[in-house]
Backbone bond lengths (Angstrom), bond angles and torsions (degrees), N, CA, C in turn:
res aa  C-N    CA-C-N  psi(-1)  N-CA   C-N-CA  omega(-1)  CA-C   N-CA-C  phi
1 X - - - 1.444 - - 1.530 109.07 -
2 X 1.435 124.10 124.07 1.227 128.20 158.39 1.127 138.58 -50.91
3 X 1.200 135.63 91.41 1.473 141.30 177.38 1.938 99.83 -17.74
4 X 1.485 104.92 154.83 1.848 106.03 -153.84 1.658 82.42 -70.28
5 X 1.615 120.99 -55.88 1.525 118.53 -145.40 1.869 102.93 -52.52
6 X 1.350 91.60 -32.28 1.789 114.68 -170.19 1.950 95.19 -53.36
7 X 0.967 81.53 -63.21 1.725 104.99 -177.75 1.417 125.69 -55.45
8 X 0.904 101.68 -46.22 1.769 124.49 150.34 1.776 117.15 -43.94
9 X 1.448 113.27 -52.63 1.243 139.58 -154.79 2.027 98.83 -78.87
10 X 1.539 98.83 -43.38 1.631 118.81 -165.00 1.931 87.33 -83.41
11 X 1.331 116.54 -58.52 1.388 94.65 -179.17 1.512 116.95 -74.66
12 X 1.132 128.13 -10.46 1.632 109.78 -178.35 1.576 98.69 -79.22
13 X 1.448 127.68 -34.53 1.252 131.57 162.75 1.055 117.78 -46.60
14 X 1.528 141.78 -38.54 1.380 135.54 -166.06 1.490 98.56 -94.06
15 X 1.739 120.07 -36.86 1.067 126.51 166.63 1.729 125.15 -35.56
16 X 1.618 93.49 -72.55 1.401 95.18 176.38 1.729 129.12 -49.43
17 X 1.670 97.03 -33.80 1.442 109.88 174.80 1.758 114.88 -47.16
18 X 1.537 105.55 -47.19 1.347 100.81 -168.48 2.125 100.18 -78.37
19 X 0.932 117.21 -30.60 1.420 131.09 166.06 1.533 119.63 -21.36
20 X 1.730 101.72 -67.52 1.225 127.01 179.95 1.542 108.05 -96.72
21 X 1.218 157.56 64.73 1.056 168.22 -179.88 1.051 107.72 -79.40
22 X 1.536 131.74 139.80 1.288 136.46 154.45 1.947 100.99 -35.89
23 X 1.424 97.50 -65.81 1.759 94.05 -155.07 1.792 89.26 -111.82
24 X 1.123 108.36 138.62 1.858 106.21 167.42 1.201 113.29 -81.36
25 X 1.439 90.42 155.05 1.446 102.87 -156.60 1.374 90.78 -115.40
26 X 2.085 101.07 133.62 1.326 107.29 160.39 1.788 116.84 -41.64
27 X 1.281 91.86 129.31 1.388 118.64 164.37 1.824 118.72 -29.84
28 X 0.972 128.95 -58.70 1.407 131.85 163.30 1.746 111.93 -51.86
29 X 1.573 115.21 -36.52 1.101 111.04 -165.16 1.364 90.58 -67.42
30 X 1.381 105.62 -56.50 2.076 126.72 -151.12 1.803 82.12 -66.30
31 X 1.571 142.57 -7.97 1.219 116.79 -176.60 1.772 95.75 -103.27
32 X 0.801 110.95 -16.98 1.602 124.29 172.85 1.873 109.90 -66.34
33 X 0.965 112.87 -58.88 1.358 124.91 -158.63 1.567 102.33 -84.72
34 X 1.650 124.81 -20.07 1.214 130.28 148.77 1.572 123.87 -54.44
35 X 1.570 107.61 -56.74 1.045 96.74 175.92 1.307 123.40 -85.31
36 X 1.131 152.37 36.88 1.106 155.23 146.70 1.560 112.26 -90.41
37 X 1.532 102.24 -29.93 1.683 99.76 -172.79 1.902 99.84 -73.36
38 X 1.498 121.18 -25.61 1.201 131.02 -161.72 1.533 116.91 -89.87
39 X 1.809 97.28 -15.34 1.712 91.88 176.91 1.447 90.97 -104.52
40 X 1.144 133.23 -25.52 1.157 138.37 178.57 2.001 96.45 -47.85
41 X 1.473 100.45 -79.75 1.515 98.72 165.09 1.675 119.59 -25.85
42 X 1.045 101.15 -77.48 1.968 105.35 -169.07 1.410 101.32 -56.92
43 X 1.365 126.67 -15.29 1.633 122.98 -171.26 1.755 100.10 -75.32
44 X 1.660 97.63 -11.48 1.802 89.85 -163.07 1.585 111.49 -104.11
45 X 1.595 104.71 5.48 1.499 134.14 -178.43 1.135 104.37 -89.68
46 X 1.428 134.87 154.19 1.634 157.32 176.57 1.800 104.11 -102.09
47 X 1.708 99.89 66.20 1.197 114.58 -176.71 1.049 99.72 -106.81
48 X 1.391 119.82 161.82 1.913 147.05 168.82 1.532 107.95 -119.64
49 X 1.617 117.50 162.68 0.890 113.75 -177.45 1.225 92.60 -110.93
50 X 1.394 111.38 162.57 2.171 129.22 173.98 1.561 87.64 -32.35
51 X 0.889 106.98 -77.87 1.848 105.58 -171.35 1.218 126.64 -49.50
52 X 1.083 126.21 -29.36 1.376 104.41 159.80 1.881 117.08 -97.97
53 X 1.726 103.66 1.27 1.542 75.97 164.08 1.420 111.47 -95.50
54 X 1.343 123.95 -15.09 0.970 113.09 156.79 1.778 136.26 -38.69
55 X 1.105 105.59 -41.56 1.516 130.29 -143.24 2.189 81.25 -82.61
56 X 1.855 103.67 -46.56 1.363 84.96 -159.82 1.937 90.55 -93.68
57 X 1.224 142.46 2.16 1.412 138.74 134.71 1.587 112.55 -30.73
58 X 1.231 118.67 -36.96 1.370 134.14 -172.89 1.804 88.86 -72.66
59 X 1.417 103.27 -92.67 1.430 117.41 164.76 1.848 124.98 -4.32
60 X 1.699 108.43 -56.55 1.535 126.80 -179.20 1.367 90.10 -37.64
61 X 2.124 109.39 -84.51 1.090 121.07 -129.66 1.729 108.05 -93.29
62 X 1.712 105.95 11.66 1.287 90.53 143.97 1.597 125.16 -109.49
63 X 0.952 122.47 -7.66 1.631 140.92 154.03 1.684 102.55 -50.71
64 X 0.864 133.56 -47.99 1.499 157.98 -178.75 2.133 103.04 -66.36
65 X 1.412 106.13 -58.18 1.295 115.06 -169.87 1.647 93.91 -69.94
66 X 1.479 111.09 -36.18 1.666 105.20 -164.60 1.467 104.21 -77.43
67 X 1.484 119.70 -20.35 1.669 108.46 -161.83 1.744 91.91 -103.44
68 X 1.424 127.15 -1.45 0.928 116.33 157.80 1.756 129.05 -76.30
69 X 1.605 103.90 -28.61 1.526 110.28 173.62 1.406 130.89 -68.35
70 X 1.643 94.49 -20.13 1.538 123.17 -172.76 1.717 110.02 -94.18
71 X 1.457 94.80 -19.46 1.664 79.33 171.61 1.877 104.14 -109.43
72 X 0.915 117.86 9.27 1.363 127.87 144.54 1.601 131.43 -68.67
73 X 1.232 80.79 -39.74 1.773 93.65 173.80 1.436 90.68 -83.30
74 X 1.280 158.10 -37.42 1.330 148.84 165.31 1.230 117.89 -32.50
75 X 1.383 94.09 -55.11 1.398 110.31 -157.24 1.588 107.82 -68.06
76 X 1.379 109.31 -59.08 1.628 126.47 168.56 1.791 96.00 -50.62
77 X 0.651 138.60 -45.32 1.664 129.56 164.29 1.577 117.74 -47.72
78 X 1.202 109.97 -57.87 1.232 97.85 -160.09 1.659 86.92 -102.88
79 X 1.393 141.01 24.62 1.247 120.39 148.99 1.864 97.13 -101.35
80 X 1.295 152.13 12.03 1.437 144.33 157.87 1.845 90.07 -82.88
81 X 1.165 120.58 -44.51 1.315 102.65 -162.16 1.801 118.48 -76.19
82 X 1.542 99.45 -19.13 1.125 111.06 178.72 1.790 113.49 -70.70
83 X 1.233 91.15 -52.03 1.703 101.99 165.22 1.759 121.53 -50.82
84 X 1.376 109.00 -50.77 1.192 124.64 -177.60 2.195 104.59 -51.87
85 X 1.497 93.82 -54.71 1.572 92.21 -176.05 1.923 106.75 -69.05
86 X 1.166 122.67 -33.77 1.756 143.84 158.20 1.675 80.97 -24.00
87 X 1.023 125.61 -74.16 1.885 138.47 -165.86 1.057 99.92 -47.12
88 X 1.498 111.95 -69.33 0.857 114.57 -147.11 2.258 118.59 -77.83
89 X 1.161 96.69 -14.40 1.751 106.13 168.97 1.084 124.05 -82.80
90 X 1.739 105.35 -22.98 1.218 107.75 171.61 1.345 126.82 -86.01
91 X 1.399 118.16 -23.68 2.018 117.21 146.17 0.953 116.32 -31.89
């Protein structure tokens, strides 16, 4: 994978190429020959689609909801145990 600036650098180059052309290119072609240069580009990126970032956003905030209940349940643990030994020094 090409570092982004690198990547950046190769499509504004291929970009400009079709830009400055010997002969212009019908409009459908020059919108054709863009987008191929542009998925071609993003194909070489460590992209996701909406759906799956969605999907693991989904994933976070219950991963997120569970390690919050669990350090509650910690907490309520180790404040009975803290209390419990409190008892117990003072016998």
């Amino acid at each position: 994978m090409l570092p982004p600036k690198a990547l950046l650098d190769v499509l504004s180059t291929q970009a400009a190429r079709l830009f400055n052309g010997d002969s212009p290119l019908p409009r459908g072609e020059f919108e054709a020959q863009l987008k191929v240069l542009l998925q071609s580009a993003f194909s070489k990126l460590d992209l996701v689609s909406r759906d799956e970032f969605d999907s693991q956003m989904v994933v976070l905030a219950r991963t997120r909801s569970r390690l919050e209940a669990l350090e509650a349940k910690v907490a309520e643990l180790e404040a009975k145990l803290s209390s419990a030994d409190t008892r117990s020094t003072a016998d």
